[in-house]
C-alpha positions as CSV (number, residue, x, y, z in Angstrom):
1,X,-49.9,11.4,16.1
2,X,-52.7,10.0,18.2
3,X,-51.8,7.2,21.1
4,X,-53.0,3.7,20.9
5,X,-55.3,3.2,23.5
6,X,-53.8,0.2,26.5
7,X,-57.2,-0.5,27.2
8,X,-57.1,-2.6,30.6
9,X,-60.5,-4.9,29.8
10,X,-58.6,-7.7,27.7
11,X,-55.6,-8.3,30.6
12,X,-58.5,-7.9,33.2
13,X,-60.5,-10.5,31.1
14,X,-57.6,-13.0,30.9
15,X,-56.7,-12.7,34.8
16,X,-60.1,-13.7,35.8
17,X,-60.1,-16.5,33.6
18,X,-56.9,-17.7,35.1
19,X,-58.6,-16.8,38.9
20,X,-62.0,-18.7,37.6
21,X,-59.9,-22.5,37.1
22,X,-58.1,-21.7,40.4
23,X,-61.0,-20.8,42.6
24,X,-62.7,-23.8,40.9
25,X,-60.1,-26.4,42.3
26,X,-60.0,-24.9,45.6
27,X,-63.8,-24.9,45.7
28,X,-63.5,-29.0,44.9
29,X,-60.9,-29.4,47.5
30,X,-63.7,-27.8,49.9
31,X,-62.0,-24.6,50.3
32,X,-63.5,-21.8,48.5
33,X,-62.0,-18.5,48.2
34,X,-63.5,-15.8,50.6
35,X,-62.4,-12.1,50.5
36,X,-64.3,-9.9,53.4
37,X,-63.9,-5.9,52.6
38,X,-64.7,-3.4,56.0
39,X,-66.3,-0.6,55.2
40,X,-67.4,2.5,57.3
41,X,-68.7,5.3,55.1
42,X,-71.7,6.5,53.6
43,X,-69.7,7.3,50.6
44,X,-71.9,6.4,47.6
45,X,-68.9,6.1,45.4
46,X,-67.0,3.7,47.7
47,X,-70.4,1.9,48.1
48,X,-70.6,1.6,44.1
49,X,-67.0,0.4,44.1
50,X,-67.1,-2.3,46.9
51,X,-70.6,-4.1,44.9
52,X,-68.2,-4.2,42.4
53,X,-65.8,-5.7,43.9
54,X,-68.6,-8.5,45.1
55,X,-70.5,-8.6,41.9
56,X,-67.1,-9.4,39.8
57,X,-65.9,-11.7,42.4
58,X,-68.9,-13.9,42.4
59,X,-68.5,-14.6,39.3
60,X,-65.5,-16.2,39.6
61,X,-66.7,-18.4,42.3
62,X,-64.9,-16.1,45.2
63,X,-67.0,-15.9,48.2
64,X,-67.5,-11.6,49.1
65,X,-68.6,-10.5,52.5
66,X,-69.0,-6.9,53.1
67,X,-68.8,-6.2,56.6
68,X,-70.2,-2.4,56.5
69,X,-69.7,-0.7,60.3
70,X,-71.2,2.9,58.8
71,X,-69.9,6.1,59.0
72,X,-69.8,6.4,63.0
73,X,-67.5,3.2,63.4
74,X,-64.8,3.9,66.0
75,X,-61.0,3.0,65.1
76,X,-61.2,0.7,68.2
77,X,-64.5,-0.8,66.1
78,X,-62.5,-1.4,62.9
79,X,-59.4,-2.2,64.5
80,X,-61.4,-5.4,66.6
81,X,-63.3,-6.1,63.3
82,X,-59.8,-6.3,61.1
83,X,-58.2,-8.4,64.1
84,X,-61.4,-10.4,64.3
85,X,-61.2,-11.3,60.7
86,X,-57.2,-12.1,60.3
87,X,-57.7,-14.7,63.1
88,X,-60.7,-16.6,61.1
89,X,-59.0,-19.1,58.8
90,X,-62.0,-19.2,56.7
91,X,-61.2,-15.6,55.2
92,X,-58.3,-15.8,52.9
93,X,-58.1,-12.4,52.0
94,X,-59.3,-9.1,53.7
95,X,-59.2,-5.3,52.7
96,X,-60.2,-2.0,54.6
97,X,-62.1,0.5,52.0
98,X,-61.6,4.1,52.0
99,X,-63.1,7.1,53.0
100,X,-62.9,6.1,56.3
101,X,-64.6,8.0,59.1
102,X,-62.9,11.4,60.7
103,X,-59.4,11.3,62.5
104,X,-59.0,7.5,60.9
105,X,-56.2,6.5,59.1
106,X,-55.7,3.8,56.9
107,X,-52.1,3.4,57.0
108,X,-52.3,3.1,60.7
109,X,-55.7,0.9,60.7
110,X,-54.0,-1.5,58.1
111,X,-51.6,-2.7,60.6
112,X,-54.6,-4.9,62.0
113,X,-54.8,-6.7,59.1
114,X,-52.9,-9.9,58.7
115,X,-50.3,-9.4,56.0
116,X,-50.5,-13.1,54.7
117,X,-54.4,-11.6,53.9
118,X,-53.5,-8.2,52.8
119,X,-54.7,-8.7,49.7
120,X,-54.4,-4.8,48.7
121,X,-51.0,-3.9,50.3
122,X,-52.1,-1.9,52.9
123,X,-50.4,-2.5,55.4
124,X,-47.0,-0.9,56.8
125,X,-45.7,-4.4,57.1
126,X,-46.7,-5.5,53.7
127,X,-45.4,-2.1,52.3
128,X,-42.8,-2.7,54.4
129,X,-41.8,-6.3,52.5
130,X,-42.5,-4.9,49.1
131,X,-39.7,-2.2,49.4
132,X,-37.4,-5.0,50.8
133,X,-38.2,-6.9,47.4
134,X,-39.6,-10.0,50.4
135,X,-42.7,-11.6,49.0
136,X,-46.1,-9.4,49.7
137,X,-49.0,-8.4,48.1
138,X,-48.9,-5.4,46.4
139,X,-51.3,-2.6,46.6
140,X,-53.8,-3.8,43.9
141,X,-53.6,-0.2,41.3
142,X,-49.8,0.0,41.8
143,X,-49.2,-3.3,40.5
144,X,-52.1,-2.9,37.5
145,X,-50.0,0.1,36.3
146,X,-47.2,-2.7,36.0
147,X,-49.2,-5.1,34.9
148,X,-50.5,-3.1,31.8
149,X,-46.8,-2.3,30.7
150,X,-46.1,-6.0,30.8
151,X,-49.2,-7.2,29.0
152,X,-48.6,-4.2,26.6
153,X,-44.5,-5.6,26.2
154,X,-43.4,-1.6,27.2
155,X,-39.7,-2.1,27.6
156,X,-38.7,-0.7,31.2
157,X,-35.2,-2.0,31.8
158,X,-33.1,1.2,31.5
159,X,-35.9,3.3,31.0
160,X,-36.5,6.6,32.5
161,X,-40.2,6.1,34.3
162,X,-41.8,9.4,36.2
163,X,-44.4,8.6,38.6
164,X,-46.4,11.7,39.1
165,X,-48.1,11.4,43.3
166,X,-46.1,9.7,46.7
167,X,-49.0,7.8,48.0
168,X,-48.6,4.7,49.9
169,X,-51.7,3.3,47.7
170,X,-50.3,3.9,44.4
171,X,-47.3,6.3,43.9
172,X,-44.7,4.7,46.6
173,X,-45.0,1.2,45.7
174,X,-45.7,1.8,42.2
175,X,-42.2,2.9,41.9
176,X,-40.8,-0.1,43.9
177,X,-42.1,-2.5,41.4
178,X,-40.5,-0.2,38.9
179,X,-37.4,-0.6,40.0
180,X,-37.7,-4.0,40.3
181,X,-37.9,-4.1,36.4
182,X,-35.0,-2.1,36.4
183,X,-36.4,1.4,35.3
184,X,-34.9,4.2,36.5
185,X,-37.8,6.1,38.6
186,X,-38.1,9.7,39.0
187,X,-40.9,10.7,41.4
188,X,-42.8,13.8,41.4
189,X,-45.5,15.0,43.3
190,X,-47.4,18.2,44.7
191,X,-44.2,20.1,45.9
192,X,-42.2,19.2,42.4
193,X,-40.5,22.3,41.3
194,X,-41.1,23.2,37.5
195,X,-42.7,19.5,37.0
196,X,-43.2,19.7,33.0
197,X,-39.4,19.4,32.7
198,X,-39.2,15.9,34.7
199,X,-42.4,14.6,32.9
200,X,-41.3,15.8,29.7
201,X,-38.4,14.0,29.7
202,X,-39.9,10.4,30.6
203,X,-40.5,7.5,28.4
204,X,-43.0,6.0,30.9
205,X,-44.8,8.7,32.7
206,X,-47.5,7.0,35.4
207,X,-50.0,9.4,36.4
208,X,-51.6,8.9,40.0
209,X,-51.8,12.3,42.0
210,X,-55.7,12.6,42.1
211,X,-56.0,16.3,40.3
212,X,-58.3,16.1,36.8
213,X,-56.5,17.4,33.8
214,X,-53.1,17.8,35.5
215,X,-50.9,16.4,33.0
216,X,-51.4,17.8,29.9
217,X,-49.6,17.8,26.4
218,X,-46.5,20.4,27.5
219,X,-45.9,17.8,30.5
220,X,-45.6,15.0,27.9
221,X,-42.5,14.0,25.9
222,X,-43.0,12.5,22.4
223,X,-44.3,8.7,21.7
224,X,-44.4,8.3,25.4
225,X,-46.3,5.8,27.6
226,X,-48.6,7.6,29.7
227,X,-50.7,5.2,31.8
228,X,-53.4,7.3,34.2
229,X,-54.6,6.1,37.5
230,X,-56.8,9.0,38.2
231,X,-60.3,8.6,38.5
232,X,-61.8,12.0,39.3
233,X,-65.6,12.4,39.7
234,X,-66.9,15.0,37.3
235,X,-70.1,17.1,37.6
236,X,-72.3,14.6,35.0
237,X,-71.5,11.4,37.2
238,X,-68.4,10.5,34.6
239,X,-64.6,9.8,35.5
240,X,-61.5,12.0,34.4
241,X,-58.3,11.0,34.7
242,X,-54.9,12.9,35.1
243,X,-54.4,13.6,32.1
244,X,-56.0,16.1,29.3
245,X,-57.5,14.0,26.7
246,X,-55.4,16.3,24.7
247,X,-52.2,14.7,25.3
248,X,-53.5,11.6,23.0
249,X,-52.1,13.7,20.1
250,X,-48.3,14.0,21.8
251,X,-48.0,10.6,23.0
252,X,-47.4,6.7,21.9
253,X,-49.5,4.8,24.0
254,X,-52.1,6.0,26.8
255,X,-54.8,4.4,28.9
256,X,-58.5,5.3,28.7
257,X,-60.3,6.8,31.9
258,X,-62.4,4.8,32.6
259,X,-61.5,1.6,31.3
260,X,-57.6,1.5,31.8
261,X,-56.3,0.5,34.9
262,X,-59.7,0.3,36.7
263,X,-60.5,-3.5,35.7
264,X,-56.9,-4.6,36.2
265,X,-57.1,-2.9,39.8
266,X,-60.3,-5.4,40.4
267,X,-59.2,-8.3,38.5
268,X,-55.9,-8.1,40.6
269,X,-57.8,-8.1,44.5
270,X,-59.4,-12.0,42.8
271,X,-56.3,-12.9,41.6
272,X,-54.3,-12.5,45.2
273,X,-57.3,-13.5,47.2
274,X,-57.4,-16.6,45.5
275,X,-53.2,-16.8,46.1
276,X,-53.9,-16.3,49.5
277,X,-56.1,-19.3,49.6
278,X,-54.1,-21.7,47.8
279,X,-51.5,-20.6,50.2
């Protein structure tokens, strides 16, 4: 058996093209879409991501500001500089970017941000409404792993669905929106006694705990969906998920690393900026 590859590009490819048309009206009705992302590391990797983020949204005719307060910011810095930006009505949506510097925390920092312009769930209010099944955004890789089950027409009502990590940026809400597609959600993490039993008996097995190889073929029932949200430097500059490349010959369906959930993530911070906007 070898899995068919859930390749995230051609959801990620239709998603912008949906975001494109709306940011084009808005844009004619003299309101153009602008997302502002606070950074404040040297992180070259976060760096990379965030000129991304502004490279892919530019060309769907989002306005990106990068508002970069270095490595040395303060929490009273970024907390003003978040507060600063939910008050201006001409950013419609806003996200904090990790690393962030020593003895800062994002899930406490995210509380400055206005939830109506949380455009990557961050904050304990929008997390908050998510769990409460209230309208929110969602954090922006939780929902691409639902997302590329949908697109892919994975059945998940009555399913048994293993999420493999508990944080708030994926894990959590991950299995929140889960439910709300009426799976039945086992969640495992670092602490998970003997965990190849729980993950060897799901037919949806999400991977998002941050540890290269973890999951490999003995954690892995059968023709399952295994959908990896790890992206773990390597030595030669590459990505590695979660999950041993190996495990392509146990199960039905898997998605690459890189190229899986990576471009939905992105395509997913346009499509609620632009939400934001038109609200």
């Amino acid at each position: 058996m070898t899995a068919t590859e859930f390749k995230g590009g051609p959801l990620a490819t239709r998603i912008r093209t949906d975001v494109a048309e709306r940011a084009a009206k808005l844009t004619e009705q003299g309101r153009t879409p602008r997302l502002a992302v606070v950074t404040a590391t040297d992180d070259e990797a976060s760096a990379w991501y965030v000129r991304s983020i502004a490279k892919a949204a530019g060309k769907v005719g989002i306005t990106c500001d990068i508002v970069d307060l270095g490595p040395a910011a303060t929490t009273a810095e970024i907390t003003a500089t978040l507060e600063r930006l939910s008050a201006d009505d001409s950013v419609h949506g806003l996200m904090l970017q990790t690393p962030l510097p020593a003895g800062a925390r994002l899930e406490e920092l995210a509380g400055a941000i206005d939830f109506a312009k949380d455009v990557d769930g961050a904050s304990p209010l929008s997390l908050g409404r998510l769990a409460a099944g209230l309208p929110a955004f969602a954090p922006a890789t939780a929902e691409a792993v639902l997302s590329i089950l949908e697109h892919y027409e994975v059945e998940l009502q009555g399913k048994h669905v293993v999420v493999v990590g508990r944080s708030t940026v994926v894990g959590k809400p991950a299995a929140h929106l889960l439910l709300d597609r009426n799976a039945t959600v086992t969640v495992c993490h670092s602490r998970t006694t003997d965990l190849a039993a729980l993950t060897g008996s799901a037919e949806v097995l999400v991977a998002a705990v941050g540890r290269a190889g973890l999951i490999t073929p003995g954690h892995v029932r059968p023709g399952a969906t295994v959908i990896d949200v790890g992206t773990n430097p390597t030595e030669d500059g590459g990505l590695a998920g979660d999950v041993d490349p190996a495990v392509a010959e146990v199960a039905g369906a898997l998605t690459p690393v890189p190229g899986g959930v990576g471009p939905v993530t992105t395509a997913l911070l346009l499509r609620h900026t632009v939400e934001a906007a038109e609200r």
